[in-house]
N, C-alpha and C positions, 0 to 999 in steps of 0.2 A: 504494500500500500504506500503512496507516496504520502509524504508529510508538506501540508502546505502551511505556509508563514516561516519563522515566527513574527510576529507584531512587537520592536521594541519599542520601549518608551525610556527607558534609563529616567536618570535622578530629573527632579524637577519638572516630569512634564505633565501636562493635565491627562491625566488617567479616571475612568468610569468606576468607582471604590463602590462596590455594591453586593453586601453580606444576606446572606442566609435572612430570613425573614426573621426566624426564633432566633438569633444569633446574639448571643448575650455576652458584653467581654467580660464585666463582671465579674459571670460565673464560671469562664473561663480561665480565667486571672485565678479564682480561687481554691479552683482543682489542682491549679500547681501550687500555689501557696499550702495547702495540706496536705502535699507531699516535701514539703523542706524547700521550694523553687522559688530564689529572687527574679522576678516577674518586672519587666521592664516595657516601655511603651516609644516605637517608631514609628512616625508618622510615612505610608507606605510611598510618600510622593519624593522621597528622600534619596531611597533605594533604588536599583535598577530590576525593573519591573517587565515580564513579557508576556505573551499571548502562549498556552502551550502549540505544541503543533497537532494537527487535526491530523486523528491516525494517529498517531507515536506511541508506544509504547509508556505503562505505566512508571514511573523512577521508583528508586529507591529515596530514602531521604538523605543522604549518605553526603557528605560536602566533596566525597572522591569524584563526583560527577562532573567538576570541574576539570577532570585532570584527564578526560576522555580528549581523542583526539578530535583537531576541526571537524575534520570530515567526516568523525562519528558522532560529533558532539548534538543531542537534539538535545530542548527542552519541554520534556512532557509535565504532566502535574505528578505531585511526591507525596507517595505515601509510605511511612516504614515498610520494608520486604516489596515493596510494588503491587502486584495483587496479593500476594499473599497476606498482605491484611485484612482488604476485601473475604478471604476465603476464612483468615482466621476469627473475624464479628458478625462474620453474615452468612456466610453461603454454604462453610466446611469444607475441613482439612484432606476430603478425600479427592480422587480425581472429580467425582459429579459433582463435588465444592466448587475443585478448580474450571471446573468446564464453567458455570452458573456465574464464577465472580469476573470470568471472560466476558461475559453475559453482558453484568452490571454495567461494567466497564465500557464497553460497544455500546452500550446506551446512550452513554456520556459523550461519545465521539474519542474515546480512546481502546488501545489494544493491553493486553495482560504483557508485564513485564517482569523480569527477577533479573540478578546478577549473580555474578559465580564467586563464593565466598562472601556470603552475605551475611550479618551477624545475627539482623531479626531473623532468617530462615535456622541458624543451627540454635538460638536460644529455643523457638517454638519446636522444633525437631527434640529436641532436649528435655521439655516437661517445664522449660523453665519459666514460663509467660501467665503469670498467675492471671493475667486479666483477656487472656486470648479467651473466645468463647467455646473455643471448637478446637480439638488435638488435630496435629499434622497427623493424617495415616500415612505412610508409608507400603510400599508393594514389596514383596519379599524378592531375593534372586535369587537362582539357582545358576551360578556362574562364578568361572572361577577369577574371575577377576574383585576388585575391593569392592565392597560396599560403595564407598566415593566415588570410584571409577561408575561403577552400575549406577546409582542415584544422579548422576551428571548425566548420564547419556539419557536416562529416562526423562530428566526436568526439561534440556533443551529439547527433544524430541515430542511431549507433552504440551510444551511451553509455544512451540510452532505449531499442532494440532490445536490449538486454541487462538490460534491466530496473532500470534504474541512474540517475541523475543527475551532470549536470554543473553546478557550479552557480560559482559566484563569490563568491573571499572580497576582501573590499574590506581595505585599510591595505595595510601597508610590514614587509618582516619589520624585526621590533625583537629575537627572541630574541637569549640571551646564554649558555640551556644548551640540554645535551637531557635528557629525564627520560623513561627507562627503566623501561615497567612489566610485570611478569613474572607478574601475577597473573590468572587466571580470570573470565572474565565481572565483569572491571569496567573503568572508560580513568579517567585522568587528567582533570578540567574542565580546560576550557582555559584556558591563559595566556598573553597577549600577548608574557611573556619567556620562554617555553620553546617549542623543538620538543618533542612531546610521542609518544613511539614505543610502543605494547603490543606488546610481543615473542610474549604465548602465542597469537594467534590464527595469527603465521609459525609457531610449533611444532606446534598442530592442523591448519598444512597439509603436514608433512613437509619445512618447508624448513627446514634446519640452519638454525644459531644462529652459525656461523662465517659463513654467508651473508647471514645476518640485517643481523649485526654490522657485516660489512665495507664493505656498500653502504649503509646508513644511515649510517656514520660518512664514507666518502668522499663523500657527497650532503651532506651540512651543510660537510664542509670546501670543499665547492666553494661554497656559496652566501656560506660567512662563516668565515675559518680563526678568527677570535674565540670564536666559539660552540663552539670543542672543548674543552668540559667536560661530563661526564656524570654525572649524579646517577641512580643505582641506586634505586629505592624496594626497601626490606627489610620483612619481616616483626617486625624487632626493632632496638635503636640497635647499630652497628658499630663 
């Protein structure tokens, strides 16, 4: 599928800021506040801001997404594991999960995404994701190759049966935040110190915001309890 745009706007320029109807920063501000998170407020006109590409592939939230090359470089919208958080609050960890949050996703005008070495896929593969709703199933092998080796050729081969990609971000996570975007058809550019999360595409798909919240914040404290600060982008200075 071809990707068309992206639509930049970079810092300063008049961008269309238009949140989720129930969209409440408040009490988004305060889910991370009681989990220990100093909650900080950017106004999003500040930042460099773009249109995802129609078609593309779901991100990970991972700030390694900058470190893709040009010519691979897209900007889709980011959710932790790509779809697979779609599959882990809504749809289920099994293939007919994974087929359904394909689904979701093509609703929205995007495609199912993962990357190879991904942290939210081995915590939820792990048992470790207290707020996932749904366990990863996994398919057993009878082959003599690794486990690793078999679970990679099944996720990209799966991954493309859904009309989707697996693709590979190269570096080492370096974030130091996460940056929270709550605005309508546009994501964050990447940067190599932020995780970088758009909340309204989990809202367009009926997954609460308490659900949003609490599995994005326990997935970054498990990769790096340093990284728990969140920068809110706002529509105006706070």
């Amino acid at each position: 599928m071809a990707y068309y745009g992206p639509l930049f706007f970079g810092k300063n320029k008049m961008i269309n800021l238009e949140t989720h109807r129930k969209y409440d920063q408040g009490k988004i501000a305060n889910l991370f506040q009681e989990r220990g998170w100093p909650v900080i407020f950017t106004d999003a006109r500040n930042i460099d801001m773009m249109v995802p590409h129609i078609g593309s592939p779901v991100l990970c939230i991972d700030g390694k997404n900058a470190n893709r090359e040009e010519s691979k470089k897209i900007e889709g919208i980011k959710l932790p594991g790509g779809v697979d958080f779609v599959a882990a609050l809504k749809t289920g960890g099994c293939p007919v999960g994974f087929n359904a949050a394909a689904g979701e996703l093509a609703r929205l005008g995007y495609r199912a995404g993962t990357h190879k070495k991904c942290s939210f896929y081995e915590l939820w593969k792990n048992g470790l994701l207290e707020f996932a709703k749904y366990p990863l199933v996994l398919p057993k092998f009878n082959s003599e190759a690794s486990e690793q080796d078999n679970l990679g050729r099944w996720i990209s081969l799966k991954i493309r049966q859904w009309g989707g990609e697996h693709f590979h971000l190269p570096g080492e996570h370096t974030e130091r935040k996460v940056r929270l975007n709550p605005f309508f058809g546009i994501t964050p550019v990447s940067q190599s110190d932020y995780f970088s999360f758009d909340l309204w595409p989990a809202q367009l798909l009926d997954i609460s915001d308490s659900d949003s919240i609490n599995l994005l914040a326990e997935t970054v404290e498990k990769i790096n309890r340093e990284c728990m600060v969140v920068e809110i982008l706002t529509h105006k200075p706070h």
